[in-house]
N, C-alpha and C positions, 0 to 999 in steps of 0.2 A: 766960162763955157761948161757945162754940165756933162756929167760922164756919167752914161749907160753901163748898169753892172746886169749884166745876162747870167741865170743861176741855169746850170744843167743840173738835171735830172739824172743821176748814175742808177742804168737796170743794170739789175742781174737774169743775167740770160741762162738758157738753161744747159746743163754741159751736154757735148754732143752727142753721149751714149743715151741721151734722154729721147723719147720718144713727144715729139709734140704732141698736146691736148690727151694725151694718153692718162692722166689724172691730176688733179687736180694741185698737183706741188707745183708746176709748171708755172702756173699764172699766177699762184699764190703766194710762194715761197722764193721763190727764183724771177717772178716780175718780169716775166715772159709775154711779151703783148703782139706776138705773131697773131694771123688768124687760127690758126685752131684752137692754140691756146685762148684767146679771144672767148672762142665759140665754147669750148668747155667750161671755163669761168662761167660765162652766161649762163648755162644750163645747169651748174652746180647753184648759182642764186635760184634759180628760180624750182627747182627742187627742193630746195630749202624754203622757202616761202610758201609752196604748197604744201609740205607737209606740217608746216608749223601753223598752217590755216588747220589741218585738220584735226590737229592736237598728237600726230604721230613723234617719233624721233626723229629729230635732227642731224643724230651722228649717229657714226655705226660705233664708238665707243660705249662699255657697258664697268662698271663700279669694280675693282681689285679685288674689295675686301672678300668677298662670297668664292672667289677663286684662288685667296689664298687659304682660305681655312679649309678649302679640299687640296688643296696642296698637302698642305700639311695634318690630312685624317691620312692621304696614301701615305706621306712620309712614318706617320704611327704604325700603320699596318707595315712598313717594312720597305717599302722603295725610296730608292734613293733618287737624287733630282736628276740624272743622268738619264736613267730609266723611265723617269716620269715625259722628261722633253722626248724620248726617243719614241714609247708610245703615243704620246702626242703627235707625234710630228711636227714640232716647234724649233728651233733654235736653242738649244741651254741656258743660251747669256737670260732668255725670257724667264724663266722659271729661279733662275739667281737675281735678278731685276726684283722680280717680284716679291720675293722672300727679305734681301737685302740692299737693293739699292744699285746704283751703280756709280765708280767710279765717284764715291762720294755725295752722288744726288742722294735723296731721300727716295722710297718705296713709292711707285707712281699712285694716282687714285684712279685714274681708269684706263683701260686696256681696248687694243682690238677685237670686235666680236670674234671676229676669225679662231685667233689665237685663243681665246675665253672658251668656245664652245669645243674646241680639240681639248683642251685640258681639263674640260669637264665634263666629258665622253671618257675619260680613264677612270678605271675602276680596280682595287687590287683585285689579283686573282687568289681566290683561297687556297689553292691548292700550292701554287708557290709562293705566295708574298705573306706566309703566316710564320710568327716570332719564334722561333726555336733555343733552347738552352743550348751552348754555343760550346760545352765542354767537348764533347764528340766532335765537333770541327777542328778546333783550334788542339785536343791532343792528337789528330793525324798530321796535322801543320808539325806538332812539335817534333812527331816521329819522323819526319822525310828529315827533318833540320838534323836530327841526331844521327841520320844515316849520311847527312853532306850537303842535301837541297836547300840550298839557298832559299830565301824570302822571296826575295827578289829573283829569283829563276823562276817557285814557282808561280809566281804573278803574271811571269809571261807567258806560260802554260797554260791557265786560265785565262788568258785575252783578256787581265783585268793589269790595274796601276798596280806597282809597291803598294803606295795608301792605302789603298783597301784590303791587303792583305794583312799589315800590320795594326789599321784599324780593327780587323776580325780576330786577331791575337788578344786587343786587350777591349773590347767591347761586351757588353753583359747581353747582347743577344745576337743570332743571326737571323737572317732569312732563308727560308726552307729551300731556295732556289741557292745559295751558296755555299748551304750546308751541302745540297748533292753535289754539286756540281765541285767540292774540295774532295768529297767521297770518291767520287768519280775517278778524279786523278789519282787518291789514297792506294784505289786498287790497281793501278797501272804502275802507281811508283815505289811499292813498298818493299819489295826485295830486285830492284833495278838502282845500280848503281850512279849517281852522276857522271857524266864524262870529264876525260881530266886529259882531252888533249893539248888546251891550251895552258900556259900563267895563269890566266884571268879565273879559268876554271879550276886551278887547284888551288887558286887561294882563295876562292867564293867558297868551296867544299871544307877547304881549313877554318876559315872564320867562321859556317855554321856552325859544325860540329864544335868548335871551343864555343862557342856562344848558348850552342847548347849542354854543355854540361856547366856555364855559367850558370843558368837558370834553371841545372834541375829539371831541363826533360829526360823524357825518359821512349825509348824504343816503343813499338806498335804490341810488340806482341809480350810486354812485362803489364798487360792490362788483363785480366779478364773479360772484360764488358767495357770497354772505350768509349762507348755511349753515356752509360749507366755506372759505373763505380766513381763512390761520392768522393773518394778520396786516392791519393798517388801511390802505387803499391809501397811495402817497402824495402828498399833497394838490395838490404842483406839477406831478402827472402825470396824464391823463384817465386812469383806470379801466375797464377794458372793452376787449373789439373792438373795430374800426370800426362791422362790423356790428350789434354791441350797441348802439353811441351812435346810430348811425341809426335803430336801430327806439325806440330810446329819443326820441329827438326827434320822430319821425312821430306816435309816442303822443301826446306832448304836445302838438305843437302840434295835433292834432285837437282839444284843447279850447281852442284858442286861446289858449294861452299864450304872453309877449312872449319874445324871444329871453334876455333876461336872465333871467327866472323859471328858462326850462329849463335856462339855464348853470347856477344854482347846485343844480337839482335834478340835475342829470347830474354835477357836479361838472367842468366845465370850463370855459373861459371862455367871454363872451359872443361875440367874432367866431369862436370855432369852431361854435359853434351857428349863428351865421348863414353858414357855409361848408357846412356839414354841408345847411342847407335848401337851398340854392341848388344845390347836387350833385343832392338830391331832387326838384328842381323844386315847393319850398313857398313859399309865396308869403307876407309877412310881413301879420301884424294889424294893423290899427290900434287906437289907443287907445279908439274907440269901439265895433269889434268882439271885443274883450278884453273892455268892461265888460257888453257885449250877451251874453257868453256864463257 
């Protein structure tokens, strides 16, 4: 007697947040044979058949390669792929997909028009995304670090990562938008002390400051021109005019700082800070008037 073997057919149906016939993965990927998806299929053949009668596109995909190499002119001029996806309006993983891969796959060959035409509508802007000599950033970094601001504190002051902070420490150029925007904070933090109410906080403040007289930074105000001098003053000589150091000390001690604070923020010693006041007719703090301020 003969035995009937019956083969089923296993679909994949479509998961239920999926919208029937609403495009075309439905019938196609997922093997969804309800009527709408039905009726979408159909309409996606014969879409396809008319335009490949008239020698049009058959897909709305368009070739990688021409959108990575503007990828990568903005990344020359200066943005980084964060900034690129975010004026786009794309998702990041897209723009790291493209550049490297993902997950192991290889760099795709073609892409969404969608996607293709935002990220080739970005254009640097000249006014912020042009290369800058990077010493002027990176010695107000050194200075907040000498006075106790962590790396990492001020990374989060700038709504940016660590990484890019310490990338801009040892990188040979910056962009004119991070250069301000380190300035920016320079002038807000340079004779403002860290807080030191918690542990965490005095020992972020302890390990700059050793960290930076590991490497030889040096305070804000031992520069003349922070911008512009090609080389690190030297250490056993004040830095600066006369006239620099006196307005440099008037500054300070209007917040009542002791003679010694502003010795080593000036980068001089302390009995010239107190020669320096006494020329100016400043009158010294006391320890009670120090912690009052």
């Amino acid at each position: 007697m003969g035995t009937t073997q019956t083969t089923q057919t296993v679909r994949l149906i479509c998961p239920p947040h999926h919208k029937h016939g609403a495009n075309s993965t439905c019938y196609t990927a997922h093997r969804c044979r309800c009527n709408p998806c039905r009726e979408r299929g159909r309409t996606d053949r014969n879409k396809y058949r008319k335009r490949a009668a008239y020698g049009r596109p058959t897909t709305n995909l368009v070739e990688t390669a021409p959108i990575r190499d503007h990828i990568n002119k903005l990344r020359a001029a200066g943005m980084g792929q964060g900034r690129i996806a975010e004026l786009a309006k794309v998702p990041p993983h897209i723009i790291r997909h493209l550049l490297y891969g993902t997950g192991g796959r290889p760099v795709g060959t073609r892409m969404r028009t969608g996607y293709a035409d935002a990220i080739l509508a970005v254009l640097p802007d000249p006014n912020q995304m042009l290369r800058r000599d990077p010493r002027g950033t990176q010695r107000r970094l050194q200075a907040l670090a000498v006075q106790g601001w962590s790396l990492t504190r001020l990374a989060r002051l700038m709504g940016v990562t660590p990484v890019v902070v310490h990338r801009t420490m040892n990188h040979k150029w910056v962009t004119a938008e991070t250069h301000e925007r380190v300035a920016a904070l320079f002038e807000q933090l340079w004779n403002v002390e860290p807080p030191t109410t918690t542990p965490s906080e005095r020992h972020s403040i302890a390990y700059a400051k050793s960290s930076a007289r590991r490497f030889g930074w040096v305070p804000a105000m031992a520069w003349d021109d922070i911008d512009n001098d090609p080389q690190p003053p030297n250490p056993g000589r004040p830095s600066g005019s006369v006239r620099d150091r006196e307005e440099a000390v008037r500054r300070l001690h209007s917040l009542r700082w002791s003679d010694g604070r502003i010795a080593e923020e000036v980068g001089v010693a302390a009995d010239t800070v107190c020669r320096i006041r006494g020329r100016l007719g400043l009158p010294g703090w006391s320890k009670e008037q120090q912690e009052a301020a």
